[in-house]
Residue frames relative to the residue before (quaternion, step in Angstrom):
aa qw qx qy qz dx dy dz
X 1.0000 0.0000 0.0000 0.0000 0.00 0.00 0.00
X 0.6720 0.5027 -0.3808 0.3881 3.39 1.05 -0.71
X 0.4916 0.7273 -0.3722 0.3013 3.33 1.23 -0.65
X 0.7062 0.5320 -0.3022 0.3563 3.17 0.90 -1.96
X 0.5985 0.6079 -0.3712 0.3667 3.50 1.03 -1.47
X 0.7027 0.4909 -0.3246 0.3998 3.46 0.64 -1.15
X 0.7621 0.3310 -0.3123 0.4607 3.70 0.45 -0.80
X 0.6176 0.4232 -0.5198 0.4115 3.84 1.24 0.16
X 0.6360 0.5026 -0.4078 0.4202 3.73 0.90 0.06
X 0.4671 0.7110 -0.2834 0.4427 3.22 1.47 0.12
X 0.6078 0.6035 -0.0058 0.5161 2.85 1.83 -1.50
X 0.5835 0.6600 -0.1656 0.4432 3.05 1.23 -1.49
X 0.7823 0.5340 -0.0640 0.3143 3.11 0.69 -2.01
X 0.6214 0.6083 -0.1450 0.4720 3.15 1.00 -1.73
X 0.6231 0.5484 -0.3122 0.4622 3.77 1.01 -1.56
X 0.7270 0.5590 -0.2644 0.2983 3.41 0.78 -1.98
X 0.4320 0.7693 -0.3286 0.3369 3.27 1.91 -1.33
X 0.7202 0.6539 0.0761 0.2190 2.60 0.43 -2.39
X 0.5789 0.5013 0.0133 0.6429 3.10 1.78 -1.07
X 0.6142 0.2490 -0.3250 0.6746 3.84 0.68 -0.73
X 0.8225 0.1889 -0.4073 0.3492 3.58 -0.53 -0.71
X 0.2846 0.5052 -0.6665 0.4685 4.13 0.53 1.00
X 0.7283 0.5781 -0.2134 0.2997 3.50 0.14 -1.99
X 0.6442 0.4809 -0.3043 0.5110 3.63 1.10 -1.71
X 0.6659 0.5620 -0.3895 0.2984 3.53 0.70 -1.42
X 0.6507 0.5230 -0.1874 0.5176 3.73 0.91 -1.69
X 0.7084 0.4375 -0.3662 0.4155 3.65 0.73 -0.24
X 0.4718 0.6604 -0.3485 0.4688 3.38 1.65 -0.89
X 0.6352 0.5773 -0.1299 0.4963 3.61 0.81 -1.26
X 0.5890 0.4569 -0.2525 0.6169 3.50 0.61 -0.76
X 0.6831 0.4072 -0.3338 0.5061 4.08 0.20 -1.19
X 0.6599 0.4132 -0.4453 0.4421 4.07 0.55 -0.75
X 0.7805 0.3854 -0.3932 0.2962 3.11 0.01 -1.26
X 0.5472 0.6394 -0.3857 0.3780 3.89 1.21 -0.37
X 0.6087 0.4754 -0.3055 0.5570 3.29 1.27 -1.51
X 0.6701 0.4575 -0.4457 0.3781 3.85 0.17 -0.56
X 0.4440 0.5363 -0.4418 0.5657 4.03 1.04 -1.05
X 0.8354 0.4122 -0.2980 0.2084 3.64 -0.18 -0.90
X 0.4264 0.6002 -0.3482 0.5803 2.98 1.85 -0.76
X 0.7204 0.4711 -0.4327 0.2679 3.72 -0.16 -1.49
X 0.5630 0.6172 -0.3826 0.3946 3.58 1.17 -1.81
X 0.8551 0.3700 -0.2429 0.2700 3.21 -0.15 -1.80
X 0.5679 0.6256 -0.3413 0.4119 3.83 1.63 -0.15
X 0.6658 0.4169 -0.2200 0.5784 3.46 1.72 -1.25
X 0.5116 0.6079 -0.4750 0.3783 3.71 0.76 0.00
X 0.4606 0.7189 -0.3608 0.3754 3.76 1.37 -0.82
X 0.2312 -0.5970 0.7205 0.2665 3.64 0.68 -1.06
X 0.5085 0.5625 -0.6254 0.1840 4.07 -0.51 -0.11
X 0.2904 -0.7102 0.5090 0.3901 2.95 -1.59 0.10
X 0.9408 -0.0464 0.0221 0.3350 3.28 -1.88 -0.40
X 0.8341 0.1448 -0.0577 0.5292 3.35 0.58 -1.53
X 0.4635 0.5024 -0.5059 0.5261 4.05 1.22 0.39
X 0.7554 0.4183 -0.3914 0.3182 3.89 0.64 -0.21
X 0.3817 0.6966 -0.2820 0.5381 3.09 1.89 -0.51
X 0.7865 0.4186 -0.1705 0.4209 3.41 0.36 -1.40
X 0.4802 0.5817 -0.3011 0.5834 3.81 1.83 -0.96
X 0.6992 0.3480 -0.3481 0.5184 4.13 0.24 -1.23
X 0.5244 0.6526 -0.4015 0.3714 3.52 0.14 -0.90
X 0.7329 0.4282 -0.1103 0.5171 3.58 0.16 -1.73
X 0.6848 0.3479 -0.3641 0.5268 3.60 0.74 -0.49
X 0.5205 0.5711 -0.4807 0.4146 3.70 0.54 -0.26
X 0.7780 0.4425 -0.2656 0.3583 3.15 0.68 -1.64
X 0.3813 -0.6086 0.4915 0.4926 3.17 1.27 -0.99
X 0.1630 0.8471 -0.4085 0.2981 3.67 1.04 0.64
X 0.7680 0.3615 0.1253 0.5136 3.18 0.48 -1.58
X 0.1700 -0.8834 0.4085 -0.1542 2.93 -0.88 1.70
X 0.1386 -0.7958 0.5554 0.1974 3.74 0.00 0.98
X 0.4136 0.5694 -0.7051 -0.0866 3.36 -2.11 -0.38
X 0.6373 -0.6010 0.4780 0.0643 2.67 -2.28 0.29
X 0.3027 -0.7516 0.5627 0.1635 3.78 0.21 0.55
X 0.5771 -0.6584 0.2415 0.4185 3.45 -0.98 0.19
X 0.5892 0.5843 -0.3764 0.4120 3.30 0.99 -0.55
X 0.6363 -0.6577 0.2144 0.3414 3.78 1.44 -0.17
X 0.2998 0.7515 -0.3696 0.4568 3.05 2.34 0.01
X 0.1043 -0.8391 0.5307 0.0593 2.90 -1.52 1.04
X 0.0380 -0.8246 0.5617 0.0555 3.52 -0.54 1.20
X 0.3161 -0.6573 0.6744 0.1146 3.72 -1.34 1.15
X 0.2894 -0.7401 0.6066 0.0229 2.97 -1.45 0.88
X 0.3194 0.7900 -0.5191 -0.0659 4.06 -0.29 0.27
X 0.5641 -0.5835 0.5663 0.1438 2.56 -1.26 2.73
X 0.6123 0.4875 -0.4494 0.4306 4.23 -0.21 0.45
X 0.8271 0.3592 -0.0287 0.4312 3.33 0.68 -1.18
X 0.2569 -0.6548 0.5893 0.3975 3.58 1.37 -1.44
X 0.4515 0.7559 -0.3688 0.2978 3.73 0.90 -0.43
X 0.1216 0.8086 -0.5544 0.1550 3.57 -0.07 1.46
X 0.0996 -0.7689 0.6261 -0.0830 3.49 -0.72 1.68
X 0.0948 -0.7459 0.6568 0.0568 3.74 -0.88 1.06
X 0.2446 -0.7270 0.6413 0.0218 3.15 -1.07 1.00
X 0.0967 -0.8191 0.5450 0.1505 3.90 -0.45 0.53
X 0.6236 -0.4039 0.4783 0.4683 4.05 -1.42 0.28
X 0.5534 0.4889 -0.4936 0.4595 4.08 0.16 -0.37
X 0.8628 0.1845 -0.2151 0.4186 3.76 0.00 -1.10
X 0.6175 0.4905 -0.4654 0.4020 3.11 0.99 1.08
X 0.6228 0.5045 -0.3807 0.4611 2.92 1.28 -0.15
X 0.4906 0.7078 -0.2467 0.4443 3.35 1.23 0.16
X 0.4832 0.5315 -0.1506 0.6792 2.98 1.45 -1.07
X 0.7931 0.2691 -0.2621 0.4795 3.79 -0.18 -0.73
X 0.6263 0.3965 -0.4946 0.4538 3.63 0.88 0.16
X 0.3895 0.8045 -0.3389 0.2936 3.31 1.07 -0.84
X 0.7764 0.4484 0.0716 0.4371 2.36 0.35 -2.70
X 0.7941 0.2636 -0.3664 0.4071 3.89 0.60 -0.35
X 0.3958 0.6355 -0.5227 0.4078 3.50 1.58 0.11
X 0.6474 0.5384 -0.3452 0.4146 3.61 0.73 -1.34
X 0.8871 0.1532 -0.2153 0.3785 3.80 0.58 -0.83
X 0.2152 0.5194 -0.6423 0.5209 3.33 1.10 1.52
X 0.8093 0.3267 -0.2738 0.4041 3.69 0.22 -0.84
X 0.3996 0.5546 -0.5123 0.5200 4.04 1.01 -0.01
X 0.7883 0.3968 -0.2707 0.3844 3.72 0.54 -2.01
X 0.5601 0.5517 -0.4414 0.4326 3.74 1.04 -0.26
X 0.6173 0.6912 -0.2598 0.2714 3.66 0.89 -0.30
């Protein structure tokens, strides 16, 4: 009898396994597609146009294009192709994030 117990908790276990790594997997999925939303925002928040954003992704592929932060949190990109330097400050992001949660108070009112 003790046996059975052991190989049904065996059973037990393996299933439960089986079940978290579905759950971890679908959650793994859930983190990209968030991290990508975050990517899109923080690309369309720039304001560029058509062929300066083209020319911005591009440089990041290549590895052109350079980001950092100053202290006050301002960001300025550099692309070593172009000479193209674009500074982005915490004001016109925070803007953006009011912007942006006015828009999805009014999507969720829908």
């Amino acid at each position: 009898m003790r046996l059975k117990k052991v190989l049904d908790d065996i059973q037990k276990t393996e299933d439960k396994i089986l079940e978290l790594q579905e759950y971890v997997k679908k959650l793994k999925i859930q983190k990209k597609q968030m991290e990508d939303a975050e990517i899109i925002k923080a690309i369309r928040s720039m304001k560029m146009g058509s062929h300066e954003m083209l020319t911005f992704l591009d440089g990041i592929q290549k590895g052109t294009v350079t980001m950092q932060f100053d202290e006050e949190g301002n960001l300025s990109m550099d692309n070593q192709e172009t000479g193209t330097v674009k500074e982005k400050s915490l004001e016109d992001e925070k803007m953006f994030s009011e912007s942006e949660a006015e828009r999805e108070v009014l999507e969720d009112e829908e």
